[in-house]
KEVOPA-817061 format. One record per residue: residue number from 1; x, z, y of N, C-alpha, C, O, CB in turn. Coordinates in Angstrom, 2 decimals. Atoms other than C-alpha are relative to their C-alpha. Last residue first. Glycine has a CB too. Example, Ala and Ser with C-alpha at 12.3 -4.5 7.8 and 13.67 -1.06 7.14 Angstrom:
[2 [-0.82 -0.06 -1.19] [13.67 7.14 -1.06] [-0.77 0.73 1.09] [-0.26 0.90 2.20] [0.41 -1.42 0.46]] [1 [0.89 0.00 -1.19] [12.30 7.80 -4.50] [0.90 0.00 1.20] [1.94 0.66 1.18] [-0.99 1.25 0.03]] 
This chain:
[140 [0.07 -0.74 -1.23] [-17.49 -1.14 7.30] [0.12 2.17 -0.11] [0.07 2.85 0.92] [-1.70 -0.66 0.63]] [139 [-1.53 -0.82 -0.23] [-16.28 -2.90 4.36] [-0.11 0.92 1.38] [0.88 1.41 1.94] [1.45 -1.26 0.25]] [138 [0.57 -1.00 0.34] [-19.77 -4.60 3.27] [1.32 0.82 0.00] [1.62 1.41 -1.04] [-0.88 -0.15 -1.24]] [137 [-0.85 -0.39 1.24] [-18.28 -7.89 3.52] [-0.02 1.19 -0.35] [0.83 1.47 -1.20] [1.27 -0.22 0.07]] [136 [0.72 1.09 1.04] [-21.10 -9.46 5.70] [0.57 0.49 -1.34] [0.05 0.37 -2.45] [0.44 -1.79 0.29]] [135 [1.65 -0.20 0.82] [-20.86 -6.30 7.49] [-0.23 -0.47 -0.77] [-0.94 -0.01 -1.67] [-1.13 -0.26 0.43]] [134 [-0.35 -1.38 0.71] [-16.76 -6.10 8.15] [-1.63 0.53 -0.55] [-1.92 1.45 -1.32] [0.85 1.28 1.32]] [133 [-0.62 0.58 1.75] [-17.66 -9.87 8.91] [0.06 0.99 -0.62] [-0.29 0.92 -1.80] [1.53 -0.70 -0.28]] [132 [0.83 0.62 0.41] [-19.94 -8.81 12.07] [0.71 -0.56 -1.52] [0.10 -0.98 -2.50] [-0.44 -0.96 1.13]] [131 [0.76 -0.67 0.62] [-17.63 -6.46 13.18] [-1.04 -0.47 -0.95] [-1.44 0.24 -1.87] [-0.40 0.58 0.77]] [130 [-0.85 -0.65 1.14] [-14.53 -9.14 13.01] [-1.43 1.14 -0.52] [-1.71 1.26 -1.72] [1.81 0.97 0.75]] [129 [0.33 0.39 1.06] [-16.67 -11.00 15.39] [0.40 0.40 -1.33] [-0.11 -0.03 -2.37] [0.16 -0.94 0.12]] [128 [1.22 -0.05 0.27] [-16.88 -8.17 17.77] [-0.35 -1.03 -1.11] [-1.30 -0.79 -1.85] [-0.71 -0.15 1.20]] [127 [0.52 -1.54 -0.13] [-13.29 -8.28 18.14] [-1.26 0.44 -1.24] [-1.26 0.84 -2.41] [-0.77 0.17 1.76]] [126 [-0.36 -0.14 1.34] [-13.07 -11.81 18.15] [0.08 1.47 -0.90] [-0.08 1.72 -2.10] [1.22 -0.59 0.03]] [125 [0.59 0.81 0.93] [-14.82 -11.91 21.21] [-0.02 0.04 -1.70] [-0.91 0.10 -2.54] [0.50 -1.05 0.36]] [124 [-0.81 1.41 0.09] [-13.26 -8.89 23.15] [-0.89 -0.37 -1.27] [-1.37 0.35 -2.14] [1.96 0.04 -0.28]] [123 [0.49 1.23 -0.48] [-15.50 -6.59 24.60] [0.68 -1.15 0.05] [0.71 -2.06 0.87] [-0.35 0.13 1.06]] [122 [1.56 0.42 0.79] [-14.91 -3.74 22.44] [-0.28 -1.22 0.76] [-0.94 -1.98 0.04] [-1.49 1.25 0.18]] [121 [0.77 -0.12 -0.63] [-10.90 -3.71 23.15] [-1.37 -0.37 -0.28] [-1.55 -1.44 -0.88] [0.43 -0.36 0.77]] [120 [0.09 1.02 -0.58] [-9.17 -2.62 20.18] [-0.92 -0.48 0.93] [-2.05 -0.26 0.50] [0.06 -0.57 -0.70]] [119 [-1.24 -0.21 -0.40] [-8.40 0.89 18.48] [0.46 -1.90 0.89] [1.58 -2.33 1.13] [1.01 0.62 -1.69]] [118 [0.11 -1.07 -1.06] [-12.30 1.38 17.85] [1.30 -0.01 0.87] [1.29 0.50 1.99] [-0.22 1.47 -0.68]] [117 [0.50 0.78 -1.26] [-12.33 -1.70 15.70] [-0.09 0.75 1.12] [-0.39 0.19 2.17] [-1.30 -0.59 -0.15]] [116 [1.77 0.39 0.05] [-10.13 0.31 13.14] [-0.32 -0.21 1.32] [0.27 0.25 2.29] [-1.14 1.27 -0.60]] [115 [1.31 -0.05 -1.00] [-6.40 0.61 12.52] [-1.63 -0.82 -0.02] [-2.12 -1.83 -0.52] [0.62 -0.50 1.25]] [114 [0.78 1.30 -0.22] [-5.17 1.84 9.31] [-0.74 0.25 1.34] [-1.55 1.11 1.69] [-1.09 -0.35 -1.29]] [113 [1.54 0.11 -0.74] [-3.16 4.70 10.25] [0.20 -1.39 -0.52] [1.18 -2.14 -0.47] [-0.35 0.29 1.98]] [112 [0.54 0.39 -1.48] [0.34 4.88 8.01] [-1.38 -0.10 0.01] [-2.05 -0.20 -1.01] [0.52 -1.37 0.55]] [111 [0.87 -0.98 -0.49] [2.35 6.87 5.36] [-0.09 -0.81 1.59] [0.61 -0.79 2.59] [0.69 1.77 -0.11]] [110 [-0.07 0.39 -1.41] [5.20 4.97 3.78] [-1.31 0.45 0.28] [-1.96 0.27 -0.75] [0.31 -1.55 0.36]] [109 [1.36 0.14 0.01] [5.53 6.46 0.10] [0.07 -0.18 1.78] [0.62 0.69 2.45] [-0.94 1.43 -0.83]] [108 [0.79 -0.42 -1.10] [9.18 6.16 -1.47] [-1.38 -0.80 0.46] [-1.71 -1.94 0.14] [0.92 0.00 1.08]] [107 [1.50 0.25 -0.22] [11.31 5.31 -4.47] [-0.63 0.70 1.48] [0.00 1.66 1.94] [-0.81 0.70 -1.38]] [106 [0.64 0.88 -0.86] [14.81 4.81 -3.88] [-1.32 -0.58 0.52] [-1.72 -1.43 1.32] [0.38 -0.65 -0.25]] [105 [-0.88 0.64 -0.73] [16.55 7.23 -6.66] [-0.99 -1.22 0.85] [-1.70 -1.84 0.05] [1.25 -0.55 -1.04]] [104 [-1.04 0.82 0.31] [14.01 8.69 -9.44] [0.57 -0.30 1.73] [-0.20 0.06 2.63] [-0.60 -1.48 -1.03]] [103 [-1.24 -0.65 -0.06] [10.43 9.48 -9.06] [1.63 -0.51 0.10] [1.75 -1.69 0.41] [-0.11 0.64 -1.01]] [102 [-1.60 1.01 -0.10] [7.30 8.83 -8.34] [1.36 0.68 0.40] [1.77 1.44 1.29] [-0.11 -1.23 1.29]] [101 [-0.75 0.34 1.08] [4.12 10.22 -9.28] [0.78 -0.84 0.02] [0.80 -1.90 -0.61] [-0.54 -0.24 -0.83]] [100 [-0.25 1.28 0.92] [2.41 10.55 -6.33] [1.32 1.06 -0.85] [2.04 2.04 -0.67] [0.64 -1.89 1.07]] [99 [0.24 0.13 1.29] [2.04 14.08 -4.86] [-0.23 -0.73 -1.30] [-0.54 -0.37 -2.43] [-0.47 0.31 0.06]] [98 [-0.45 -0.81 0.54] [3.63 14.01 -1.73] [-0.15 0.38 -1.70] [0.72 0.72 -2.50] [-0.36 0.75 0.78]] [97 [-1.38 1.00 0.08] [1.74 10.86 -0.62] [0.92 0.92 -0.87] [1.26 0.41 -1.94] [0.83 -0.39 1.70]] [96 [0.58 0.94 0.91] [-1.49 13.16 -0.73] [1.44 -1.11 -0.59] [1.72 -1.47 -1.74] [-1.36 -0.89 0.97]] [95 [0.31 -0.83 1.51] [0.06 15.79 1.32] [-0.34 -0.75 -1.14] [0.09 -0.32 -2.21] [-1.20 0.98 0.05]] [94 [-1.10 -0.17 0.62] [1.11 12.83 3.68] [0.16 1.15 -1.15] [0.95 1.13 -2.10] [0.85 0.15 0.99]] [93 [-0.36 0.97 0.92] [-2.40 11.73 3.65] [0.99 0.25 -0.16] [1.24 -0.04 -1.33] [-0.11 -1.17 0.18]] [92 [0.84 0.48 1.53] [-3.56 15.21 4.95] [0.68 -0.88 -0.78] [1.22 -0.45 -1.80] [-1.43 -0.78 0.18]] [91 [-0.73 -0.93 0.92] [-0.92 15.48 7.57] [-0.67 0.20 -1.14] [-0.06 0.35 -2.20] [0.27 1.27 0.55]] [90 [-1.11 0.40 1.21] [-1.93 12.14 8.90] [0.41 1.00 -0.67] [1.02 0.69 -1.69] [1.26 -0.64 0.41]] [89 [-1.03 -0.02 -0.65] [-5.42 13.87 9.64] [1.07 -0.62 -0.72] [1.12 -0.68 -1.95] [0.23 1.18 0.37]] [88 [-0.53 -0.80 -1.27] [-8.59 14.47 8.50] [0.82 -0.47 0.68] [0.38 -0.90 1.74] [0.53 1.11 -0.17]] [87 [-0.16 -1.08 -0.36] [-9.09 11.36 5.40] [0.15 1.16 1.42] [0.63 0.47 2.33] [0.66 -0.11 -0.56]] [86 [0.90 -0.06 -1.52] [-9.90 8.12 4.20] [0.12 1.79 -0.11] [-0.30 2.47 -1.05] [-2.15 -0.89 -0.02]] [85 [0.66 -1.50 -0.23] [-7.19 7.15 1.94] [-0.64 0.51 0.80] [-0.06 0.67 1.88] [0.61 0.80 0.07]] [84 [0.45 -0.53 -1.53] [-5.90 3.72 1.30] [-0.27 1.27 -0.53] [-0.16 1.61 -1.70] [-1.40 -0.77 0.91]] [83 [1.28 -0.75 0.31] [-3.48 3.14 -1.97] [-0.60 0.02 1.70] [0.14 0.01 2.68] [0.34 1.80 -0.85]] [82 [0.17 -0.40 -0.95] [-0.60 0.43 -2.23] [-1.28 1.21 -0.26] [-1.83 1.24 -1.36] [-0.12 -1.16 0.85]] [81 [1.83 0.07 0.47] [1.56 -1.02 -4.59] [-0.49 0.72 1.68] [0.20 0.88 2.68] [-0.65 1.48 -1.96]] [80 [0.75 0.00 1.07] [5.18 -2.11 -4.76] [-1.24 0.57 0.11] [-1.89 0.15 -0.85] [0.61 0.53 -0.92]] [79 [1.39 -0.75 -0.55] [6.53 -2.78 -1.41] [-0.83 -0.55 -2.00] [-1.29 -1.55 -2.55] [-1.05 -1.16 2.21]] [78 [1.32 0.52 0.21] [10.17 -3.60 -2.12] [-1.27 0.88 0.14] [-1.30 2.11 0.21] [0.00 -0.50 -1.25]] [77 [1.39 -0.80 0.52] [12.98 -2.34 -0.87] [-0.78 -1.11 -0.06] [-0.77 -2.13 0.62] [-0.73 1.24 1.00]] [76 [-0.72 -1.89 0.15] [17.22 -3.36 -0.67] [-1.33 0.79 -0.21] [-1.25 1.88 -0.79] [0.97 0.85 1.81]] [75 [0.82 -0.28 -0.63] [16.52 -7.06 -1.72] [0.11 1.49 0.01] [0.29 2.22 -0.97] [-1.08 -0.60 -0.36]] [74 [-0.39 -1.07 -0.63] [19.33 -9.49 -1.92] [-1.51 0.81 0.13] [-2.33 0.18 0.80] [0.82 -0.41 1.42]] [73 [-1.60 -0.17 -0.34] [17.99 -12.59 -3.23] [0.28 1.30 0.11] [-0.46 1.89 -0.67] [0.52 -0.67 1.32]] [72 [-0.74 -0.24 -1.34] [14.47 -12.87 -2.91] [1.39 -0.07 0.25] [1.88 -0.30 1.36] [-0.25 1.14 0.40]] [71 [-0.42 -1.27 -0.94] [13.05 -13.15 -6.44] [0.70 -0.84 1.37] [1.09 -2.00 1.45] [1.33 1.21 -0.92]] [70 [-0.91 -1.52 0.62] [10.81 -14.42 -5.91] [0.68 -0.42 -1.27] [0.10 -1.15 -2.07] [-1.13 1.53 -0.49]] [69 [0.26 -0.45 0.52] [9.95 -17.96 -3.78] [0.40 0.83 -0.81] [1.55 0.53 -1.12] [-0.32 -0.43 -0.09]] [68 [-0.74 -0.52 0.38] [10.95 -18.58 -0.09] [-0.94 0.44 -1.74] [-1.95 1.12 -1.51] [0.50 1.03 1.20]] [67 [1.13 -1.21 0.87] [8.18 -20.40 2.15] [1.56 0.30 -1.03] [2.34 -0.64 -0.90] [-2.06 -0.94 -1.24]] [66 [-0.33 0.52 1.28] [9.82 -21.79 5.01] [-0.51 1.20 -0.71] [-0.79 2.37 -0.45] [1.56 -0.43 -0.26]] [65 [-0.35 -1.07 0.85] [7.64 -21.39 8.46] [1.00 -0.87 -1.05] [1.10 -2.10 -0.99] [-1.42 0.80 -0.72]] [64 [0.94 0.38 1.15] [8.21 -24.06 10.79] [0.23 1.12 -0.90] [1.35 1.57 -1.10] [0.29 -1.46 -0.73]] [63 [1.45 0.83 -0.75] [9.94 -23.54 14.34] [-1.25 0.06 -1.09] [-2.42 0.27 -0.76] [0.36 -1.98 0.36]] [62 [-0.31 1.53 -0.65] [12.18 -21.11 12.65] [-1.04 -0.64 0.73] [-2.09 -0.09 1.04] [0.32 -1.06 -1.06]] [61 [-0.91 -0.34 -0.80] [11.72 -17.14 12.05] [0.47 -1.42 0.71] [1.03 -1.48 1.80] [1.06 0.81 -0.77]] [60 [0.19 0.50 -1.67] [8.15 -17.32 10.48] [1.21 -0.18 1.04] [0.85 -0.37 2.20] [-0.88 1.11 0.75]] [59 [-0.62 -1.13 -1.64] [9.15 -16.41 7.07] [-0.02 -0.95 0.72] [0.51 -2.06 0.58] [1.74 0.90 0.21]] [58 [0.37 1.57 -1.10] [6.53 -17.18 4.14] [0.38 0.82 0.96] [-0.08 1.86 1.43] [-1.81 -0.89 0.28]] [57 [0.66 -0.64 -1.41] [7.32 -14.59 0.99] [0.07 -1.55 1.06] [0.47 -2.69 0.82] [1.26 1.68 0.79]] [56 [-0.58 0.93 -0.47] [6.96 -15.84 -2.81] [-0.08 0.85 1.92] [-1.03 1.44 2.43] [-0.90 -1.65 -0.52]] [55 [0.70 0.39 -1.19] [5.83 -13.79 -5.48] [0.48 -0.86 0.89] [1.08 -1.72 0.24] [-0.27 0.93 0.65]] [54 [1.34 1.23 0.41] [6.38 -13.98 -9.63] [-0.68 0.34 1.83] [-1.90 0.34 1.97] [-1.61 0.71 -1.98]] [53 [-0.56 1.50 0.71] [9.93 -12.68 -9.24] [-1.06 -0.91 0.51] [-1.00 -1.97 1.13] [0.06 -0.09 -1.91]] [52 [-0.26 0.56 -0.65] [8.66 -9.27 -7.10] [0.60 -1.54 -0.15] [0.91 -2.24 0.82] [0.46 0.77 0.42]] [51 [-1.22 -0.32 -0.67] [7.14 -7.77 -10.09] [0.12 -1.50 1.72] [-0.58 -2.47 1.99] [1.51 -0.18 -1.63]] [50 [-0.98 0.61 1.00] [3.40 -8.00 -9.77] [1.02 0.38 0.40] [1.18 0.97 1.47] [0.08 -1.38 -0.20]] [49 [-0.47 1.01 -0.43] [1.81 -5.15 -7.41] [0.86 -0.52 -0.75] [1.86 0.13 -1.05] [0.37 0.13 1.00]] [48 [-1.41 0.13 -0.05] [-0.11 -2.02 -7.60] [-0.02 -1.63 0.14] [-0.98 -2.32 0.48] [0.84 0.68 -1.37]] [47 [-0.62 0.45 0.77] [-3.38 -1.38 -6.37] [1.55 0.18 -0.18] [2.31 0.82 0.55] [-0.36 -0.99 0.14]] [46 [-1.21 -0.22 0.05] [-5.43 1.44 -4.10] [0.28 -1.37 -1.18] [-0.70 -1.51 -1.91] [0.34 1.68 -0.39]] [45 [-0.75 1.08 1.36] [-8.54 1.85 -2.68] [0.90 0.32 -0.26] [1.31 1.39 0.20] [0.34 -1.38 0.07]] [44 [0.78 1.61 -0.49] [-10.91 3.89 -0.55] [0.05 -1.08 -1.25] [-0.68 -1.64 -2.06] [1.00 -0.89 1.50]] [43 [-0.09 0.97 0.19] [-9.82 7.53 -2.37] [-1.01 -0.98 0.60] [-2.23 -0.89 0.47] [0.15 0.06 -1.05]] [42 [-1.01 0.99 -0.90] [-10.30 10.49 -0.53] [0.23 -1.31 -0.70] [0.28 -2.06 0.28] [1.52 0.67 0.25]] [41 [0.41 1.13 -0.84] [-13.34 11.79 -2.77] [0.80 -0.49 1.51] [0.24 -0.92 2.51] [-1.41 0.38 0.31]] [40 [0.16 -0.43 -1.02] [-11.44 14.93 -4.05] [-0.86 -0.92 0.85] [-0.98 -0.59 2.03] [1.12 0.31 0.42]] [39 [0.27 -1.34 0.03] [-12.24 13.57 -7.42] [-0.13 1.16 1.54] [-1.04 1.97 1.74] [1.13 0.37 -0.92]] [38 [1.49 0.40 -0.05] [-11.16 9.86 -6.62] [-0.75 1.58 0.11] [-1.25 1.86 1.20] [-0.52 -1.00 -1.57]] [37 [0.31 0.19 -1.09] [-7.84 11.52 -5.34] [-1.38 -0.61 -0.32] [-2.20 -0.41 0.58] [0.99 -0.73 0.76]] [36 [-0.39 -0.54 -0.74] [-7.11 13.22 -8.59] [-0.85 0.04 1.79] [-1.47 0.92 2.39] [1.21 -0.50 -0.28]] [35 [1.06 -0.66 0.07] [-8.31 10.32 -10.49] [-0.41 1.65 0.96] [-1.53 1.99 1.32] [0.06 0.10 -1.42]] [34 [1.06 0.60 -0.60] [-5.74 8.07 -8.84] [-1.21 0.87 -0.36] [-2.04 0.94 0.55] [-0.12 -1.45 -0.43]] [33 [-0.36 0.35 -1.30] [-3.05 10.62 -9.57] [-1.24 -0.23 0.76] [-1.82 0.50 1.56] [0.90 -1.17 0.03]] [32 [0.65 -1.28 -0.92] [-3.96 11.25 -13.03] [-0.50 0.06 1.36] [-1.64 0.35 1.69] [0.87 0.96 0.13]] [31 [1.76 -0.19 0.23] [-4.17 7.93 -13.56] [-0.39 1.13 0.50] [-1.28 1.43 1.29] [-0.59 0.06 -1.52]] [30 [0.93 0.32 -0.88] [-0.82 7.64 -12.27] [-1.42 0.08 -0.08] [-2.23 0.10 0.84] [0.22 -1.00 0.25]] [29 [-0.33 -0.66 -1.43] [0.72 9.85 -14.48] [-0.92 -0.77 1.39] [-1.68 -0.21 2.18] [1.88 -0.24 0.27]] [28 [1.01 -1.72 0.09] [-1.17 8.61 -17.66] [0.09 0.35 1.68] [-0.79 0.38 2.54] [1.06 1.78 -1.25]] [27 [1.79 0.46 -0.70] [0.04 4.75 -16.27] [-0.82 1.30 -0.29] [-1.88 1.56 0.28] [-1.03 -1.61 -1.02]] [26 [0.26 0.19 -1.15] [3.76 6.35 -16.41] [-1.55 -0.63 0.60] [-2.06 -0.60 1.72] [1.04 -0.71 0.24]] [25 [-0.10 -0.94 -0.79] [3.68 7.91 -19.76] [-0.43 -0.37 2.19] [-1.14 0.20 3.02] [1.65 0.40 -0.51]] [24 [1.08 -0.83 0.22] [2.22 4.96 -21.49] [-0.30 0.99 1.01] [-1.31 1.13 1.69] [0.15 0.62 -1.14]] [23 [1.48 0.67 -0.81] [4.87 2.64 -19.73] [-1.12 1.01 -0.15] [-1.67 1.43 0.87] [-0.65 -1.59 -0.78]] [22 [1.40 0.53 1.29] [7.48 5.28 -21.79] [-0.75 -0.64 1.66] [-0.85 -0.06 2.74] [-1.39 1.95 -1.35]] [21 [1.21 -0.90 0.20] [10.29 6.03 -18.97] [-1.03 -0.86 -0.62] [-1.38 -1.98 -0.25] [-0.57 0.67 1.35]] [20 [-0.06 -1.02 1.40] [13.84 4.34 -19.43] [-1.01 1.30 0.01] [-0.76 2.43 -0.40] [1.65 0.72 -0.15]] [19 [-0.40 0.54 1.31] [13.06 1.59 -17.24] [0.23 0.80 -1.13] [-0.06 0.49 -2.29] [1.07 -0.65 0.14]] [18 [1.79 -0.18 1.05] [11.28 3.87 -14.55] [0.44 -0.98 -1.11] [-0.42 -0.98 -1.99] [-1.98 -0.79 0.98]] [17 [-0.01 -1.55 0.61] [15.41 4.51 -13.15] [-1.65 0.10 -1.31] [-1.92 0.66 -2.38] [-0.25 1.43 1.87]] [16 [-1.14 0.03 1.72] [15.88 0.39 -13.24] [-0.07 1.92 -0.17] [0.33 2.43 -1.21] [2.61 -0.87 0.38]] [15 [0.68 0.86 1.09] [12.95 0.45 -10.70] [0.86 0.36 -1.10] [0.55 0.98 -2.12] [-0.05 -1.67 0.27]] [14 [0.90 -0.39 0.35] [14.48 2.80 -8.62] [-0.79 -0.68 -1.25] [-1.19 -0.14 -2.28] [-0.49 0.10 1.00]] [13 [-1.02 -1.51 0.79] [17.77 1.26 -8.61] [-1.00 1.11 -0.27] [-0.64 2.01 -1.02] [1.40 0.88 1.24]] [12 [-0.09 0.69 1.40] [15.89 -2.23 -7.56] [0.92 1.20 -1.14] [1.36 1.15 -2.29] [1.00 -1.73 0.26]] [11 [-1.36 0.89 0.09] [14.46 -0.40 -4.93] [0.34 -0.15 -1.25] [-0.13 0.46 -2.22] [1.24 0.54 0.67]] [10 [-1.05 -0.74 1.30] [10.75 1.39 -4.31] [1.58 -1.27 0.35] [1.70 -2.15 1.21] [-1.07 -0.31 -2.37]] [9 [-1.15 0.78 -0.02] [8.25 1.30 -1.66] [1.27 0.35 -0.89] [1.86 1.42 -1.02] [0.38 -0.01 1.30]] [8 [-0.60 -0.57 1.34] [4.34 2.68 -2.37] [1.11 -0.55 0.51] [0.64 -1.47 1.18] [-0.52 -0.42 -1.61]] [7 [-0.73 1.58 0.41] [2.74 1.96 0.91] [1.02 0.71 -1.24] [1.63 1.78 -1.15] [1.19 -1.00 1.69]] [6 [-0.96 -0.87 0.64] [0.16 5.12 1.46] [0.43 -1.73 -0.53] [-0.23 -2.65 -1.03] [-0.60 1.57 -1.27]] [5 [-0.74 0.73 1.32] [-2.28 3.33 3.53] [1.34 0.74 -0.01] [2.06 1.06 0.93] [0.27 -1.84 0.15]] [4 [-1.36 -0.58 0.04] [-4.40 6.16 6.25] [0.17 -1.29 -1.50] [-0.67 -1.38 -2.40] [0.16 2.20 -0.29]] [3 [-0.83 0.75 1.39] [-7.78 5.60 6.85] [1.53 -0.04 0.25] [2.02 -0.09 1.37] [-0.50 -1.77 -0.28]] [2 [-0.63 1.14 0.12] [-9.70 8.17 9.51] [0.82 -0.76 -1.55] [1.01 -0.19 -2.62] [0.89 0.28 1.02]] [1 [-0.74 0.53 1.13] [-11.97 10.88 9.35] [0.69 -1.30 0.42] [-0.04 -2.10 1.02] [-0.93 -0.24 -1.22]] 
C-alpha cells in the first residue's frame, strides 16, 4: 500500500461555475464522496481550503522571502483542498480522483505519491529523526 494526495485544483472560472450550485447540494456531494472512500477504508485524510483572499503565499525568489497576501493578483489555479489515500497503486487513486464531485470548466484532481521514510537514505540523521516524530505524532 502506499499514500497517494489527490490535490483538488480549480480556477477562478471554475469557481464562478459552483456559484450557481445550491452549497447544500455541493457538501451532500462531497459527503458522499468522503463517505464513499471512508467505507472502502482508503481514506487517511482530506480538507478543503479558505478562499484564496484570506491566505497569503511566502516567495523565496529574492535574497529575502516577501510574503504576498490573498488575493494574488493574476491567478490561473488554485489548490483548493486536499484528500490522502492509502492505497495499491497510482491507478487506484486515480480511480478515486475520477470520482470526485467536480465539475464545470478548470477544475482538476492532481494525483501524487506521498513519499515515505523508505524513499530516503536510512542512515541519514534527520531521517531517522523524522521516524522518531512520526511516533511521537502517532502518524506512522
Amino acid at each position: 500500500m502506499a499514500k497517494y494526495m489527490l490535490i483538488m485544483r480549480g480556477t477562478d472560472e471554475g469557481a464562478a461555475a459552483y456559484a450557481d450550485i445550491d452549497i447544500e447540494q455541493v457538501i451532500e456531494s462531497m459527503g458522499r464522496y468522503n463517505e464513499s472512500m471512508m467505507d472502502a477504508g482508503v481514506l487517511v485524510a482530506g480538507e478543503g481550503l479558505s478562499d484564496a483572499a484570506q491566505g497569503a503565499v511566502v516567495d523565496f525568489s529574492g535574497e529575502t522571502p516577501v510574503v504576498t497576501d490573498g488575493p494574488y493578483g493574476e491567478t490561473k489555479e488554485l489548490f483548493n483542498g486536499f484528500w490522502i489515500v492509502d492505497v495499491a497503486t497510482q491507478e487506484e487513486a486515480v480511480e478515486w480522483a475520477k470520482r470526485a464531485p467536480l465539475h464545470g470548466p478548470g477544475n482538476k484532481i492532481e494525483v501524487r505519491r506521498v513519499n515515505g521514510p523508505e524513499d530516503f537514505p536510512q542512515d541519514n540523521e534527520w531521517i531517522q529523526k523524522e521516524e522518531g516524530w512520526r511516533e511521537q505524532l502517532g502518524t506512522n
